[in-house]
C-alpha positions as CSV (number, residue, x, y, z in Angstrom):
1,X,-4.1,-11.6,-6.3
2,X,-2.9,-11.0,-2.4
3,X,-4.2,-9.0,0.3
4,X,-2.5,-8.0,3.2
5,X,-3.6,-6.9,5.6
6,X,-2.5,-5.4,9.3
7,X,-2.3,-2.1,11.5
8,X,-1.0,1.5,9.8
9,X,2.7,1.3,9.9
10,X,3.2,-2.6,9.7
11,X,4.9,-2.2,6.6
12,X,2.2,-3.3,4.0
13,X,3.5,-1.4,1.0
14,X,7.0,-2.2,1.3
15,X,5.7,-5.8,2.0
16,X,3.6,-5.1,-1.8
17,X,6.8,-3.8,-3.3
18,X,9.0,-6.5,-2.3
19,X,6.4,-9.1,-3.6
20,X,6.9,-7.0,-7.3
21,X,9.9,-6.8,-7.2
22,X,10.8,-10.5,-6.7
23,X,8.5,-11.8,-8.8
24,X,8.2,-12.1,-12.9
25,X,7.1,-9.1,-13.6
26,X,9.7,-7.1,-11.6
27,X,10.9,-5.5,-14.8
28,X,7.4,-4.0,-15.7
29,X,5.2,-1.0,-13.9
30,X,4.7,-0.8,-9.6
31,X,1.8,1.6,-9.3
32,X,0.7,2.2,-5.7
33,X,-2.4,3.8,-5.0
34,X,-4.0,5.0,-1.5
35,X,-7.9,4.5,-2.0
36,X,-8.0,6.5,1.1
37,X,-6.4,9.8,-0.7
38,X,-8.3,10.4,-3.4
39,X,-12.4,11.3,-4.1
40,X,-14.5,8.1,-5.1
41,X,-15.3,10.8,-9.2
42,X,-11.2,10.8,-8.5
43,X,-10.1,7.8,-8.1
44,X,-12.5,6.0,-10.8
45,X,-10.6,8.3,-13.1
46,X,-7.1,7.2,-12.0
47,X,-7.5,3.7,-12.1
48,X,-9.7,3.2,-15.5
49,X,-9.0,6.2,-16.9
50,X,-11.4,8.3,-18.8
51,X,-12.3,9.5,-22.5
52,X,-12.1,13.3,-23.4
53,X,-15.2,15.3,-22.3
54,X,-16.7,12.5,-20.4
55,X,-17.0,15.3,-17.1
56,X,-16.2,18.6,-16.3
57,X,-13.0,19.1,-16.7
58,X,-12.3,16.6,-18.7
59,X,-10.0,18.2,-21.3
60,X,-8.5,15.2,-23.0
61,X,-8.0,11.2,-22.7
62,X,-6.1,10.2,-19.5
63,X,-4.7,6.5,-19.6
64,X,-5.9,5.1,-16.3
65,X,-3.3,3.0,-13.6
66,X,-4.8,0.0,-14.6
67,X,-3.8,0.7,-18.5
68,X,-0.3,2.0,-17.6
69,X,0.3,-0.9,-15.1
70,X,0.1,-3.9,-17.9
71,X,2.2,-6.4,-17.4
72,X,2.9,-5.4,-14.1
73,X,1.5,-4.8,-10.9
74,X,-1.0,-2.3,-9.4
75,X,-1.2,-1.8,-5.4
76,X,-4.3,-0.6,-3.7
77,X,-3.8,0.3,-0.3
78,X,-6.6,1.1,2.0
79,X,-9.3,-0.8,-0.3
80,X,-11.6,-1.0,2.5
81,X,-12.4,2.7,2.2
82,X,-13.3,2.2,-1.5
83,X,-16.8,2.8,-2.1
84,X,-19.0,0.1,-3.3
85,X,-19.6,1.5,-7.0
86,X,-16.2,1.5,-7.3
87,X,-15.9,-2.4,-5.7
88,X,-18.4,-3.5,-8.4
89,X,-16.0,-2.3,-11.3
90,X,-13.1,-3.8,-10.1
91,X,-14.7,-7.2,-9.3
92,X,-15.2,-7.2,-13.2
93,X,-11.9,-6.1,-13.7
94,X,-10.3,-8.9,-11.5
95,X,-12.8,-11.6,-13.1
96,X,-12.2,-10.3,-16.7
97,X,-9.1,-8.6,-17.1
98,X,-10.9,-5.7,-19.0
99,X,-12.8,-2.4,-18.1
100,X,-14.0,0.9,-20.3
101,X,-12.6,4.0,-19.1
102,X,-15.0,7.0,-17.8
103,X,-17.2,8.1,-20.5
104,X,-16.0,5.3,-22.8
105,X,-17.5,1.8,-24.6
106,X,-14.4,0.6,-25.9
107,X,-13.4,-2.7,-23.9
108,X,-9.8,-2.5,-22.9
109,X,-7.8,-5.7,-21.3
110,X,-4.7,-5.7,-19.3
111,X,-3.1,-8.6,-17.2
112,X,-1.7,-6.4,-14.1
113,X,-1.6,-8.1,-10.8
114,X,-3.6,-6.5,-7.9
115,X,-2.3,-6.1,-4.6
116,X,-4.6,-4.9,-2.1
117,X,-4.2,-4.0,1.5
118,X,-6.3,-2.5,4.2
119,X,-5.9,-2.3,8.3
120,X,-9.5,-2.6,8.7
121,X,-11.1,-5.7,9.6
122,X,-13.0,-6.5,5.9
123,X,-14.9,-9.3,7.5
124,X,-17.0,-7.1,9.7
125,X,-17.1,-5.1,6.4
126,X,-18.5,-7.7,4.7
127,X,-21.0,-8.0,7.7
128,X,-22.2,-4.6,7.6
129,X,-22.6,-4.2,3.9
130,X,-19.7,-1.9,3.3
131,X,-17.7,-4.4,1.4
132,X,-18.4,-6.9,-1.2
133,X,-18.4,-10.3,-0.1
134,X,-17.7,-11.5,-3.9
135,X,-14.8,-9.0,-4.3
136,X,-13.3,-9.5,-0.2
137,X,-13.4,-13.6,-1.7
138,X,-11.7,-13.0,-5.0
139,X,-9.3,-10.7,-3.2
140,X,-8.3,-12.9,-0.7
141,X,-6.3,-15.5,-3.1
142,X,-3.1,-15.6,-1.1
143,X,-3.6,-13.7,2.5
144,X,-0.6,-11.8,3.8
145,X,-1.0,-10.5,7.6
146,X,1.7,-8.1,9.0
147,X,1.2,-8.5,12.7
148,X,1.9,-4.9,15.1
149,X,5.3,-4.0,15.9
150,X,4.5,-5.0,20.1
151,X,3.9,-9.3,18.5
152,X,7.2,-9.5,17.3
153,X,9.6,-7.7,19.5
154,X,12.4,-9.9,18.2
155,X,12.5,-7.4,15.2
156,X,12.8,-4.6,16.9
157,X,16.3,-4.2,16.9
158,X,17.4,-5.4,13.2
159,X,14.6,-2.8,12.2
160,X,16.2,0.1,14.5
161,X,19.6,-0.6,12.9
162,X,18.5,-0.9,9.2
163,X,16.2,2.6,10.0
164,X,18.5,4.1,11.9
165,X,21.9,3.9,9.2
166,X,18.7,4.5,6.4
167,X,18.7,7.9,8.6
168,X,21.9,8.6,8.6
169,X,22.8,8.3,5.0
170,X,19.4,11.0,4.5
171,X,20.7,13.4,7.3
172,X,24.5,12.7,6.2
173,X,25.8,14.8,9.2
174,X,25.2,11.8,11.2
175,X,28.9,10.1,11.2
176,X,29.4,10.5,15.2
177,X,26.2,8.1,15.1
178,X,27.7,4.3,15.2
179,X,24.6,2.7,16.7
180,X,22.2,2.2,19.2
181,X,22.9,1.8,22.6
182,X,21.7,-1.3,24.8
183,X,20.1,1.3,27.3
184,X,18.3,2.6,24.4
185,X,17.2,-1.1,22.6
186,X,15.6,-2.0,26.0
187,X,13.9,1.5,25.8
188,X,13.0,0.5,22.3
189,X,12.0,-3.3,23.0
190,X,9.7,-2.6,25.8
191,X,7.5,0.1,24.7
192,X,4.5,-1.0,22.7
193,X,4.7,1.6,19.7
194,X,0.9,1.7,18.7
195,X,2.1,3.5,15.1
196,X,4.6,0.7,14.8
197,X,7.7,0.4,12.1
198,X,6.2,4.2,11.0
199,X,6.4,5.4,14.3
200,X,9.9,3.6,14.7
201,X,11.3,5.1,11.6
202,X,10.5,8.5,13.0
203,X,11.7,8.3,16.7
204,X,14.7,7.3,15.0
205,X,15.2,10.0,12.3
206,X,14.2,12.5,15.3
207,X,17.2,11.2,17.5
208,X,19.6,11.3,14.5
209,X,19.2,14.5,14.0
210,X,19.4,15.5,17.9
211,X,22.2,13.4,18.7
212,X,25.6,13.6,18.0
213,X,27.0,9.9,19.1
C-alpha cells in the first residue's frame, strides 16, 4: 500500500501508473478513481459495488472497482476528501481483503493493491478529526512525496521537451516546431508555476499551437 502525496499537478497519477505498470501485476487491471469527483452514495457504489434494488435506482447488480480490479491495482486519488463512513469501509477492506457490496451480506475478497494520493496535508486531517488516524497509518506503508515543480528546477527542461514533442505528435501540424529556445527555457526555469507539470503541459500545448517554429 503507497500514498503519495504533493501539490495538484505534481504528477501523482502518472507517478501511480508507473508504479503498476512496473510491478507484478502490470498485466492485470489500473483503476483510477478521483474521490473528489464523485458523491460519498456515489462513490460507495463504484468502489464495492452494490446488489440489485439496494437504492433508488438501483436497477441491477453493478460489480464494484474493487471486484473488477483483482489482481491488480486500484488508485484513489484525492482520498483526503473521502468521507469518514466511507474511511471506515476501506480500513476493513485494507485489513481484510474483503467487503459486501451496497445492499449485500455476501463477503467478497480480492487482493488489489491500493494506491492512494492526496495534496492535502492528512496529518492536520488526522488532527482535526477528518481523517482516520488508523487508516492515514495503514495507508502510509511506503510514502511517495512529489515535491512542486519551483523545488526541482533541474527538471524543468527534460519535462518541457518530453511535453512539448507529446504536443506536437497530438496537434500534428506542429513540424516547423524543433524545440524550445534558450530565451524561452530561462523564461520557463525562472517562473515558479504554482499549478506545476499541469500548468506546464498546458503553456506548452498553448504555444504549439500558436507558434509556427
Amino acid at each position: 500500500t503507497i500514498l503519495i502525496t504533493g501539490e495538484t499537478g505534481t504528477g501523482k497519477s502518472f507517478l501511480s501508473g508507473a508504479v503498476h505498470f512496473n510491478s507484478y501485476r502490470r498485466e492485470r487491471s489500473f483503476i483510477n478513481i478521483n474521490c473528489a469527483n464523485i458523491p460519498e452514495h456515489l462513490l460507495e457504489s463504484e468502489l464495492f459495488g452494490h446488489e440489485k434494488g439496494s437504492f433508488t435506482g438501483a436497477n441491477k447488480t453493478r460489480v464494484g472497482r474493487l471486484e473488477q480490479g483483482k489482481g491488480g491495482t486500484v488508485f484513489l486519488d484525492e482520498i483526503g476528501e473521502m468521507s469518514l463512513q466511507l474511511q471506515a469501509k476501506m480500513l476493513r477492506f485494507l485489513e481484510e481483503k474483503s467487503f459486501e457490496r451496497v445492499g449485500g451480506n455476501r463477503t467478497i475478497h480480492s487482493d488489489v493493491r491500493i494506491i492512494a494520493a492526496t495534496n492535502r496535508k492528512t496529518e492536520e486531517q488526522v488532527a482535526d478529526g477528518s481523517f482516520r488516524e488508523d487508516l492515514y497509518y495503514r495507508l502510509n506503508v511506503l510514502r511517495l512525496h512529489l515535491p512542486p515543480l519551483r523545488e526541482r528546477t533541474e527538471c524543468i527542461e527534460p519535462l518541457a521537451l518530453q511535453l512539448l514533442n507529446r504536443a506536437c505528435r497530438r496537434l500534428r501540424g506542429c513540424s516547423g516546431i524543433k524545440g524550445l529556445t534558450p530565451m524561452a527555457l530561462g523564461l520557463m526555469k525562472r517562473y515558479s508555476w504554482p499549478g506545476n507539470i499541469r500548468q506546464l503541459a498546458n503553456t506548452i500545448e498553448r504555444a504549439a499551437i500558436l507558434e509556427d517554429s
